[in-house]
C-alpha positions in Angstrom: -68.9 -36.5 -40.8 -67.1 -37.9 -43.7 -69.0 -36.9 -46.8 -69.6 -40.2 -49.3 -70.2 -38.9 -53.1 -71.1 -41.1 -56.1 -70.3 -39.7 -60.3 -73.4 -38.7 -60.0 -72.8 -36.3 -57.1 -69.7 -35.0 -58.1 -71.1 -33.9 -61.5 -73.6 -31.8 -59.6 -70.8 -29.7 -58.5 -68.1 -29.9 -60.9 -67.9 -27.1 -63.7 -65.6 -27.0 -66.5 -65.4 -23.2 -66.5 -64.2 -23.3 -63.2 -62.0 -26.4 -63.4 -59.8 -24.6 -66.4 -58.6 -21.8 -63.9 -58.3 -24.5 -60.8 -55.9 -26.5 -63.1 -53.9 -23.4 -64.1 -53.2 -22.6 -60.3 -52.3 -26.2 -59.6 -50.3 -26.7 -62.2 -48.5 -23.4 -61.0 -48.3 -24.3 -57.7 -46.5 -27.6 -58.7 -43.8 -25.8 -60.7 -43.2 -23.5 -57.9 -42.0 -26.4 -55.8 -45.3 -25.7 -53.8 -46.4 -29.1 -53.6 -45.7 -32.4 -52.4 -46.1 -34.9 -54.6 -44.4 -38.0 -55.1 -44.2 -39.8 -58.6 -47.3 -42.3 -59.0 -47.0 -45.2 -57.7 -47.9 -48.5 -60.6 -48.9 -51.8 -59.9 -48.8 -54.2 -62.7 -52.5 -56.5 -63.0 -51.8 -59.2 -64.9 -54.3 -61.9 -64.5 -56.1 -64.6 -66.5 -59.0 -62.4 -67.8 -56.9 -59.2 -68.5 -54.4 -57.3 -67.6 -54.5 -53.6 -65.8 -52.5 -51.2 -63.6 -53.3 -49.6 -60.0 -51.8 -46.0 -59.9 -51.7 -44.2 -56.4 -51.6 -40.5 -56.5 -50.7 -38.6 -53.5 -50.2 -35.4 -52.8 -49.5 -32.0 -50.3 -51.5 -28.9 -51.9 -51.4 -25.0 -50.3 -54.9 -25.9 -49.9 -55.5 -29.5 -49.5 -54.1 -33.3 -48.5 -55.3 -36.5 -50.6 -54.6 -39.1 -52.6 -56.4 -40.5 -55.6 -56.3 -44.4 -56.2 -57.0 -45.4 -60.1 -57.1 -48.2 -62.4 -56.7 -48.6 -65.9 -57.8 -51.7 -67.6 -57.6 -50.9 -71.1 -59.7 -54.0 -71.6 -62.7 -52.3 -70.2 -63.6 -51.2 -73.2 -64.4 -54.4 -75.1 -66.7 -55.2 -71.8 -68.8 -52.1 -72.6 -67.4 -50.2 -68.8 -65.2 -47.3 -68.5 -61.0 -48.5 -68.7 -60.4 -45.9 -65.5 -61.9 -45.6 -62.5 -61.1 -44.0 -59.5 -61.4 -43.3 -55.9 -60.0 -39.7 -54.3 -59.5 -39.6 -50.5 -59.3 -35.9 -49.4 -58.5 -35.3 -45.5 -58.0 -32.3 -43.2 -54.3 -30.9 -43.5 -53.8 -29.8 -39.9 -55.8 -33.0 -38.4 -55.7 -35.8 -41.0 -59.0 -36.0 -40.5 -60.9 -37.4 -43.3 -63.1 -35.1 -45.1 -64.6 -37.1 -48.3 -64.3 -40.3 -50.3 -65.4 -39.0 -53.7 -65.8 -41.3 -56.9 -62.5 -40.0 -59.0 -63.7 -41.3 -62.7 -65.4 -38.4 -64.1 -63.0 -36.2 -62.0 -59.7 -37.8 -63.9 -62.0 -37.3 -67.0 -62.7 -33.7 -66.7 -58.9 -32.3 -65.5 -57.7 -34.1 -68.0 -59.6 -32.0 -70.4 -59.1 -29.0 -68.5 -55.6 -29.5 -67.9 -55.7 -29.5 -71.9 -57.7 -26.4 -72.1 -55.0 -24.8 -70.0 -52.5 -25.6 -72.3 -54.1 -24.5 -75.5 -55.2 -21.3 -74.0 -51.7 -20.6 -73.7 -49.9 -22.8 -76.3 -52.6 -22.5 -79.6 -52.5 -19.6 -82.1 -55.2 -16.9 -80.8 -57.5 -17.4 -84.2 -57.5 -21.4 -84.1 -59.8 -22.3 -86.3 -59.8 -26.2 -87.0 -59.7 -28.5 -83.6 -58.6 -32.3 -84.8 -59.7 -34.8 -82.2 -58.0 -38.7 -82.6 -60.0 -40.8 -80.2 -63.6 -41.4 -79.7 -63.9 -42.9 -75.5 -64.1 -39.9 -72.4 -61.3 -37.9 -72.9 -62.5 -37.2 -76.7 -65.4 -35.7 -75.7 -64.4 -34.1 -72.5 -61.6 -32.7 -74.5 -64.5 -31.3 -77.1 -66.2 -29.4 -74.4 -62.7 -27.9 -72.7 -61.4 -26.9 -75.7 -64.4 -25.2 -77.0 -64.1 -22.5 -74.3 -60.6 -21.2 -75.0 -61.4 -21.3 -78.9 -63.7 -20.3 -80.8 -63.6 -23.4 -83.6 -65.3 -23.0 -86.9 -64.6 -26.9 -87.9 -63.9 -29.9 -85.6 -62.6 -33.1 -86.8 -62.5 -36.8 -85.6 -60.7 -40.1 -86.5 -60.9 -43.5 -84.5 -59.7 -46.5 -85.0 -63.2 -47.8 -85.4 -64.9 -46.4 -87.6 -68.3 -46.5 -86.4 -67.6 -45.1 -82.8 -65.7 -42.1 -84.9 -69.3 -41.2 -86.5 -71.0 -41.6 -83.4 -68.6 -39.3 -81.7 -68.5 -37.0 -84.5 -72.7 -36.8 -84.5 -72.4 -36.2 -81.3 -70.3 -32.8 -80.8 -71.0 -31.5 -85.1 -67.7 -33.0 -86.1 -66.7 -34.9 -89.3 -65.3 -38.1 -89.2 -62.0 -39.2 -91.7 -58.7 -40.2 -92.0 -55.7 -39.9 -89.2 -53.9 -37.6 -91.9 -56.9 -36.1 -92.9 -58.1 -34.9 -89.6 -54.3 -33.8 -88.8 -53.3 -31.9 -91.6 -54.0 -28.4 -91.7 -55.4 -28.3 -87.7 -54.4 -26.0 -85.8 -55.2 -27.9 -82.4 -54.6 -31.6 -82.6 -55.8 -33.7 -79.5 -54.3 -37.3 -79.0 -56.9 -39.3 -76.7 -56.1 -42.7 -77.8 -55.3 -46.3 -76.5 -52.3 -46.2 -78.9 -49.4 -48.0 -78.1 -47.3 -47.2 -80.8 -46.8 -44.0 -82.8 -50.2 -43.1 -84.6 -49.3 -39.3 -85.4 -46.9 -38.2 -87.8 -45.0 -35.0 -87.3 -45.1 -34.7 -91.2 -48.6 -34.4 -90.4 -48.6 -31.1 -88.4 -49.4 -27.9 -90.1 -46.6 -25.0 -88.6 -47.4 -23.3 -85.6 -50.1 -26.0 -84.5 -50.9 -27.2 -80.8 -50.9 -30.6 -80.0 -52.4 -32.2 -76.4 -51.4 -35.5 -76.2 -52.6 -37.2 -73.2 -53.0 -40.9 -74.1 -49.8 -43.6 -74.0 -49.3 -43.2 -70.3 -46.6 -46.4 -70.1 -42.6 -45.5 -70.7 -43.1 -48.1 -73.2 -45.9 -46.7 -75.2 -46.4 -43.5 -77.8 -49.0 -42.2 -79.8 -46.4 -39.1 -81.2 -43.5 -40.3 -83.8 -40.5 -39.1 -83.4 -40.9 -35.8 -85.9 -43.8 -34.9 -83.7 -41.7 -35.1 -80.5 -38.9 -33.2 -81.9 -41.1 -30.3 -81.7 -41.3 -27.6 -78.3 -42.3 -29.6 -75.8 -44.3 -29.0 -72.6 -45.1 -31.3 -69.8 -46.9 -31.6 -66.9 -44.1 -32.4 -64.9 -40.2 -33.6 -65.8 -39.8 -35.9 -63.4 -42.7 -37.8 -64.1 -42.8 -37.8 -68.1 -38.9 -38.9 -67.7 -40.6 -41.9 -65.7 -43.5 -42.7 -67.5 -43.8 -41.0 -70.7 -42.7 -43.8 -73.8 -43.4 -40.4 -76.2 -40.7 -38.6 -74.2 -38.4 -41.8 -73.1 -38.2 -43.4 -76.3 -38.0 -40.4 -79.2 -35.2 -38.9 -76.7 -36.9 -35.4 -76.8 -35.8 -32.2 -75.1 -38.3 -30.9 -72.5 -39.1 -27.4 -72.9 -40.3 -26.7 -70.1 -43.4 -27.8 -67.4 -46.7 -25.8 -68.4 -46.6 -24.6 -64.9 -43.7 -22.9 -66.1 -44.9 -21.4 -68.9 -48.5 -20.1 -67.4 -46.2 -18.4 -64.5 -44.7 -16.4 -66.9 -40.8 -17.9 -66.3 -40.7 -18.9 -69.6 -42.0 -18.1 -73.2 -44.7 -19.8 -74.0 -43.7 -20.1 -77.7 -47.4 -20.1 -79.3 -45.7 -19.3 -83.0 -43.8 -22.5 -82.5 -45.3 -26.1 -82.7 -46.3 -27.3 -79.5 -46.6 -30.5 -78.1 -47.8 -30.8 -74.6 -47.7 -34.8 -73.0 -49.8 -34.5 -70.7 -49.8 -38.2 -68.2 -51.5 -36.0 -65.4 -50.8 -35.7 -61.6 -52.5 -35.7 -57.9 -52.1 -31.9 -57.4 -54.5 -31.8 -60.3 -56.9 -34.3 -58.7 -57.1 -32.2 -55.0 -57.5 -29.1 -56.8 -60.8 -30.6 -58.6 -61.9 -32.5 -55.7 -61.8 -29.7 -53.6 -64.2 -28.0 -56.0 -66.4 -30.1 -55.5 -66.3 -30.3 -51.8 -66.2 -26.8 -50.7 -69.6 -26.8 -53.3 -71.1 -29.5 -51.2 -70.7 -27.7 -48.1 -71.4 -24.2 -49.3 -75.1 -25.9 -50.7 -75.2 -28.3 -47.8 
């Protein structure tokens, strides 16, 4: 029987502690040309009321088969309801037969964040101190939980471009809320979670040897980094896809390093004493991997 699970259900059995691993051996498995995965698929919404996008994500795992179908209305968020949502579709690999239709919102939310937590595990100085956090919505505070269990932060700092969702966020996780600049200078882990669509951080900003996630502007035509901040070692999740739909990688012209896959395999340095930018736009091996979690979960408690 097909299993059916709600947000709800999948946060029963979804754990960052063991999503953070899960990512690191996707994101390996990727780079090792282990996977399947075709670039995602965009459908421009453009209608009276607003106007959107429909990604499809599929993708051939060494231990699953799905696809992951998400929207991002960037709208939403003036209508009080979350800008993505998502759907994941996981089915047997030897049968095609389908295995579970899971809600993909809070899962898109929490790789993300775990994805990030990878990379700064890695990528961040060892005694990172000051985490800055630009954004407020779901990945701010998914990101503020990740990050929090590959660093041991003394202070946090926040900056939105409302400021009354940046206080409420800061209340929230024991953060202070100020300035762009402010928050940015002098951090040693600098998260971009933003609607942006053109360049908000300044790579005149960045204090040497800092880390930088940047997983907002997901559109070749938007950034969120300037191009200082891109000029910088860069990671991604994948080439091919940040040379498709990555405006902060398109448009500043900037050298890819290398795929964090890459770097967590050991086939490259992972250059922590540098300044480190990972884009992060995110991909379906990422998605299987977490839905999977939750599945084998279900059944082992079923």
């Amino acid at each position: 029987m097909t299993l059916h699970l709600n947000e709800e259900q999948v946060r029963k059995h979804l754990r960052m502690t063991d999503l953070i691993p899960a990512m690191e051996k996707a994101l390996i498995d990727f780079s090792a040309g282990k996977v399947t995965q075709p670039v995602r698929s965009v459908i421009k919404v453009d209608v009276a009321a607003a106007t959107g996008f429909l990604g499809l994500m599929p993708a051939l795992t060494p231990d699953g088969l799905g696809l992951k179908a998400v929207t991002f209305y960037p709208s939403n968020a003036e209508r009080g309801i979350p800008t993505h949502m998502a759907t994941i579709f996981l089915v047997h690999p030897e049968t095609g037969t389908p295995l579970a239709i899971m809600d993909g919102r809070l899962i898109t939310e929490m790789r993300t964040a775990a994805v990030s937590g990878a990379a700064t595990k890695l990528l961040a100085a060892r005694d990172a101190k000051v985490l800055a956090i630009l954004g407020s919505g779901v990945q701010a505070h998914s990101h503020a939980e990740a990050l929090r269990l590959v660093r041991n932060f003394e202070e946090i700092r926040v900056w939105s471009p409302t400021r009354e969702h940046a206080e409420r966020f800061a209340k929230e996780i024991g953060a202070k809320a100020m300035s762009a600049e402010d928050a940015v200078r002098g951090a040693d882990v600098i998260v971009t979670a933003t609607n942006s669509q053109t360049a908000m951080l300044k790579g005149s900003w960045l204090k040497p040897g800092c880390h930088v996630n940047a997983v907002g502007a997901c559109r070749p035509d938007w950034r969120e980094l300037d191009d200082d901040a891109m000029s910088n070692v860069v990671f991604v999740d994948s080439r091919e896809g940040a040379l498709k739909e990555s405006g902060d990688v398109i448009l500043s012209g900037a050298k890819i390093y290398a795929e964090l896959g890459e770097a967590l395999a050991g086939k490259v340095p992972p250059r922590a004493k540098d300044t480190t930018i990972f884009k992060s736009l995110g991909m379906a091996v990422e998605d299987i991997a977490a839905a999977l979690l939750v599945y084998r979960s279900v059944k082992t408690t079923s």
